[in-house]
KEVO-981311 format. One record per residue (C-alpha): chain; y, z, x; residue in three letters. Coordinates in nm, 3 decimals, padded with zeros to 5 digits. Each point is the difference from the previous one (the first is absolute). Example, Ala and Ser with C-alpha at 12.3 -4.5 7.8 and 13.67 -1.06 7.14 Angstrom:
BEGIN
r unit = A	v = -00.450	w = 00.780	u = 01.230	code = ALA .
r unit = A	v = 00.344	w = -00.066	u = 00.137	code = SER .
This chain:
BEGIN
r unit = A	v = 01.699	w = -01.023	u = 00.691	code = UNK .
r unit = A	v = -00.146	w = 00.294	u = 00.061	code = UNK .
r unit = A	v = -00.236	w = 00.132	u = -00.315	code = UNK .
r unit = A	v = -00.005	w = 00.388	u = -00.081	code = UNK .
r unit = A	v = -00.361	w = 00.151	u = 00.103	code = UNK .
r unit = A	v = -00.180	w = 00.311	u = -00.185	code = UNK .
r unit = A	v = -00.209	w = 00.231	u = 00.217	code = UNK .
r unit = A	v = -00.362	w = 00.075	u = -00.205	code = UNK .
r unit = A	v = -00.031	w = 00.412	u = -00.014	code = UNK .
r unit = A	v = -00.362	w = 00.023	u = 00.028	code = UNK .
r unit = A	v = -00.251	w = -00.222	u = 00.037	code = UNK .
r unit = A	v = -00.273	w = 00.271	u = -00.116	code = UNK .
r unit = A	v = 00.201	w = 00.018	u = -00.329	code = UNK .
r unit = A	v = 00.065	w = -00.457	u = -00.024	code = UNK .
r unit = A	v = -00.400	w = 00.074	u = 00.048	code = UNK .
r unit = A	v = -00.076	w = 00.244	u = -00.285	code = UNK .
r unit = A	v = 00.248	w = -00.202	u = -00.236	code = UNK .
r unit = A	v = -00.225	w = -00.284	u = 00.070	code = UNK .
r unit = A	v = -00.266	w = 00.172	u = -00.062	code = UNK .
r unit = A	v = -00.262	w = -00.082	u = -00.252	code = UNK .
r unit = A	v = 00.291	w = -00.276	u = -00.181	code = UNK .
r unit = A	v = 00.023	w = -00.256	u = 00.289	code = UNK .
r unit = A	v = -00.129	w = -00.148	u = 00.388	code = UNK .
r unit = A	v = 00.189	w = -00.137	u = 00.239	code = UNK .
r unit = A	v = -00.119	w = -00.258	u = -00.073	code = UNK .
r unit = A	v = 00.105	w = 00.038	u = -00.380	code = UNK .
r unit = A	v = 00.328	w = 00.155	u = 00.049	code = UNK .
r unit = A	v = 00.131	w = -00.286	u = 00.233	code = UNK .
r unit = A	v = -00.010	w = -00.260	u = -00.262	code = UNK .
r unit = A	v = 00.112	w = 00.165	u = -00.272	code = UNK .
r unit = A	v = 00.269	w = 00.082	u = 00.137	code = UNK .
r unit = A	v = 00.070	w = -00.370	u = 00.178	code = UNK .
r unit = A	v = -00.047	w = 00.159	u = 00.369	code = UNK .
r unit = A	v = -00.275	w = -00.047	u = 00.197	code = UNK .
r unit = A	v = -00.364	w = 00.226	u = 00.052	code = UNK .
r unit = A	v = 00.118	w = 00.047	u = 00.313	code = UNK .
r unit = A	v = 00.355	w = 00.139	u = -00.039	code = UNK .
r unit = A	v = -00.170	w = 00.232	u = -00.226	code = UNK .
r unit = A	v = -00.311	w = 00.137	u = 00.220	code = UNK .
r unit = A	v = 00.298	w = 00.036	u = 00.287	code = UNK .
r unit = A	v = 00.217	w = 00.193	u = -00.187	code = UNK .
r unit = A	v = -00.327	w = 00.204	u = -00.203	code = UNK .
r unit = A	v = -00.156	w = 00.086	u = 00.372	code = UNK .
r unit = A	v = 00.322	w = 00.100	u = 00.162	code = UNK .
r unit = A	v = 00.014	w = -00.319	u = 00.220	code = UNK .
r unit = A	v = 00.331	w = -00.061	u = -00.111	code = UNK .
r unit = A	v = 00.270	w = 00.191	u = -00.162	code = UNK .
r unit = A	v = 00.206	w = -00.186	u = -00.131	code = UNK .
r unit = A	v = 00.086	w = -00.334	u = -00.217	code = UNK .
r unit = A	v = 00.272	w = -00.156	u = -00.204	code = UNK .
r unit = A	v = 00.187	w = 00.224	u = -00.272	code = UNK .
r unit = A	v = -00.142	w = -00.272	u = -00.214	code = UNK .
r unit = A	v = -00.350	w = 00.051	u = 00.084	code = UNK .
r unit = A	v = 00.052	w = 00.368	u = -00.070	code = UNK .
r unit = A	v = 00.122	w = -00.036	u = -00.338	code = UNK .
r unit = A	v = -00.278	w = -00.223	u = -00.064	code = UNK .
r unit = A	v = -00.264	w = 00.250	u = 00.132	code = UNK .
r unit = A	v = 00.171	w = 00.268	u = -00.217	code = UNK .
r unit = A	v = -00.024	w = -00.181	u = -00.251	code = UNK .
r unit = A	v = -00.366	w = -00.076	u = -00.027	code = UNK .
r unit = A	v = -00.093	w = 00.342	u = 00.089	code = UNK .
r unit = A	v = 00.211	w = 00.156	u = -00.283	code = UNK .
r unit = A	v = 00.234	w = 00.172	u = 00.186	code = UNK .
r unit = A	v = 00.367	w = 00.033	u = 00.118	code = UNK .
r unit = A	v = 00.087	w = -00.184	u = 00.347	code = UNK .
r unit = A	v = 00.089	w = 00.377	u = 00.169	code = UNK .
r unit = A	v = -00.331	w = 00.113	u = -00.113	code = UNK .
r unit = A	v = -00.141	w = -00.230	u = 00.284	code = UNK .
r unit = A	v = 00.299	w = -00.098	u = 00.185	code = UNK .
r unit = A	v = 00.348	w = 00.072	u = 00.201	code = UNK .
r unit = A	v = 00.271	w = -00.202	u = 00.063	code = UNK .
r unit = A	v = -00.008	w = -00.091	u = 00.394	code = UNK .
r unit = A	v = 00.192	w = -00.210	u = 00.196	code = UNK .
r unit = A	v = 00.051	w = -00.399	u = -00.044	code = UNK .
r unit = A	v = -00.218	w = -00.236	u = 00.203	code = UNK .
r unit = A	v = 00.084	w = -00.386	u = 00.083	code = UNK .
r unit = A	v = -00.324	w = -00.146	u = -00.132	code = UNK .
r unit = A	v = -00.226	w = 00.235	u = -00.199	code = UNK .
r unit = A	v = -00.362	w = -00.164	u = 00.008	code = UNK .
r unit = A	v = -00.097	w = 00.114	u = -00.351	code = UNK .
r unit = A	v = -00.319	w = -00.236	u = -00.029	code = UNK .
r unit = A	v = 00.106	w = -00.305	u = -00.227	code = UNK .
C-alpha cells in the first residue's frame, strides 16, 4: 500500500535547526532513522521521506511538521533508513 510522502522545504533551514543541538550522525538515532537518511535529506540529496520520519524530525527539532515539510504525493516503498 502505498505510504503518504512529505517533501522537506529547505535543506539550508533542516541544516540550521540542526545546528549546534545535533549531527547527522546524532539526529539519525534519536530519532530511530539512520545517519544517512539524515545527511541525505540535511545536504539536499534527497527530498523527501515517510510522513513518519517527518513528524519525528519535527519533533526533535522543536517544531511543527509544516515548518520543515509539505505534504507530497504517495510513494510505493519510502526508504526512510530503518
Amino acid at each position: 500500500m502505498p505510504r503518504p510522502q512529505m517533501i522537506l522545504r529547505s535543506s539550508a533551514l533542516l541544516r540550521r535547526l540542526m545546528e549546534g543541538r545535533y549531527t547527522c550522525n546524532s539526529l539519525g538515532p534519536a530519532i530511530d532513522r539512520s545517519r544517512q537518511l539524515i545527511a541525505h535529506l540535511a545536504y539536499g540529496r534527497r527530498t523527501s521521506c515517510s510522513t513518519e520520519t517527518a513528524v519525528r524530525l519535527a519533533a526533535a527539532l522543536g517544531v511543527e511538521v509544516g515548518v520543515l515539510f509539505v505534504p507530497g504525493s504517495s510513494d510505493e516503498s519510502p526508504n526512510d533508513g530503518k
